[in-house]
N, C-alpha and C positions, 0 to 999 in steps of 0.2 A: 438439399440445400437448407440451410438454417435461414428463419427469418430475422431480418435485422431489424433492431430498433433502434430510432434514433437517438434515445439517450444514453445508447451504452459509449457514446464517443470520449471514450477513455484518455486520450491521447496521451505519452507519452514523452517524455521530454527531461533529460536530466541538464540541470543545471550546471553552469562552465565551473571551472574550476575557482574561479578568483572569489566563487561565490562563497566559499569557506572562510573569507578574509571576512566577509560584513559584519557588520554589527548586526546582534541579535542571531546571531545563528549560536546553534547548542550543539556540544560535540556527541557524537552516539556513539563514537569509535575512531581509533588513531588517528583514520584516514579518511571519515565521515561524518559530514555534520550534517543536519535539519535551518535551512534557513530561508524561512517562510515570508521575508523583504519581499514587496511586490505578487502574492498572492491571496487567495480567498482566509489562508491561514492568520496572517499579519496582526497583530494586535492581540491573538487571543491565547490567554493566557493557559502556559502548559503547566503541567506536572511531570516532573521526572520520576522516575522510578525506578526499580532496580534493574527492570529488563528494557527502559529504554523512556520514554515520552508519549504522554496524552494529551489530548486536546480536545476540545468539543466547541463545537460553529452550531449553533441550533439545534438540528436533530441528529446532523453526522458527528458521532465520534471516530476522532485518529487515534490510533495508536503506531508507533515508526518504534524499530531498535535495530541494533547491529546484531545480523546472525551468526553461529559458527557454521561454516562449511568447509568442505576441502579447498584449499587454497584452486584459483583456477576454476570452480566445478561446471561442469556439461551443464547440457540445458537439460538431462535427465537428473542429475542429483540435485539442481533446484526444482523440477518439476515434485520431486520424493519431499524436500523437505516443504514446500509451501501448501503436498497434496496430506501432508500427516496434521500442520497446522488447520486445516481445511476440515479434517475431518473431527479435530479436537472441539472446532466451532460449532460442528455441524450435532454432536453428541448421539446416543442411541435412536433417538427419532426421525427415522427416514421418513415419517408420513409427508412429512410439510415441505422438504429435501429440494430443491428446484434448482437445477446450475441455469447459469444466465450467460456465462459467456466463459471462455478459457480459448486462452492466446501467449501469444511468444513473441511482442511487440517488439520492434528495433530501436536500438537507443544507438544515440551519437558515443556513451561514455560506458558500455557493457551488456551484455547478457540480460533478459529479464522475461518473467512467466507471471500471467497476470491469471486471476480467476473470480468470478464471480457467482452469487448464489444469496439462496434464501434458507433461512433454514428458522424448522419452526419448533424446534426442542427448549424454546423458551418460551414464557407465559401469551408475550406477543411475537408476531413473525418479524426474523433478521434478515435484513439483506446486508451481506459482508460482500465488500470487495480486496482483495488480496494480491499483492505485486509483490515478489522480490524479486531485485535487482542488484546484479555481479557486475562490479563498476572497478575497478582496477585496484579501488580502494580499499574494496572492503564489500560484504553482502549486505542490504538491509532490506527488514520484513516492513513495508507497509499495507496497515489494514486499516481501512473507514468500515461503520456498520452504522445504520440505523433501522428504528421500526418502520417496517414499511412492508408491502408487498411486491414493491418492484422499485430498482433501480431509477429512481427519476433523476431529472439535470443536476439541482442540484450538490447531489449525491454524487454523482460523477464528474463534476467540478470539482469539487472539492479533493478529492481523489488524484484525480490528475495536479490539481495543483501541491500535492502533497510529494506526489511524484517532481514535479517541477521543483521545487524545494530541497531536494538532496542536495548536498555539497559535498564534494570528494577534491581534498588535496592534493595540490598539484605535486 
């Protein structure tokens, strides 16, 4: 049995659909937007890019896009594509390497593979957390990372509320 921590309380939660209409949401894809009304995200200012939207709250950076996947895909072809993102993060350095949790939460609106980890192929140690979620809409990859050694509330607040944030058309 794995020991639990309390601040890995991820929770999970896509946003209803009408949430696409708000003001302040950003589109990521036809059927997908980002709209961060009523969360830890609120107010702070993104960057879009070409592969989708950043943001940074303190120490946690977001980054959210729309992925390609097979239309429909299992919870193995998103396991494949969020465990190759996983490992592009994680780079040749296994020393520092630490998973912290990997799950396959329920959502009201799709499919979704959540993971987390430390990884220390960079000058300071990352803790990334990574969710894509298969919502009827469309796929999107969200990842929060900061420097840290472990996963604290913060961090996992934030995260989930990024997750909470999705918007998918109705």
């Amino acid at each position: 049995m794995r020991p639990m921590l309390p601040v890995l309380a991820l929770g999970l939660a896509i946003g209803p659909a009408a949430a696409f209409a708000q003001e302040g949401c950003t589109e990521l894809g036809a059927d997908l937007a980002f709209c961060p009304g009523g969360t830890g995200w609120e107010g702070v200012p993104l960057e879009t890019a070409e592969i989708g939207l950043t943001l940074t709250s303190g120490d946690v950076t977001l980054s959210i896009q729309a992925v390609e996947v097979p239309e429909d895909p299992s919870a193995e072809e998103l396991r494949l594509t969020v465990t190759d993102m996983a490992e592009r993060l994680i780079g040749d350095d296994l020393s520092a390497f630490r998973p912290i949790l990997e799950d396959r939460p329920e959502t009201g609106a799709g499919l979704a593979l959540r993971v987390a980890f430390v990884s220390g192929s960079f000058d300071e140690p990352l803790v990334f957390a990574l969710t894509i979620v298969s919502t009827g809409g469309g796929v999107a990859l969200i990842q929060t990372r900061a420097e840290a050694e472990y996963l604290d509330e913060t961090h996992s607040a934030l995260h989930r509320d990024a997750i909470s944030a999705l918007g998918v058309r109705p």
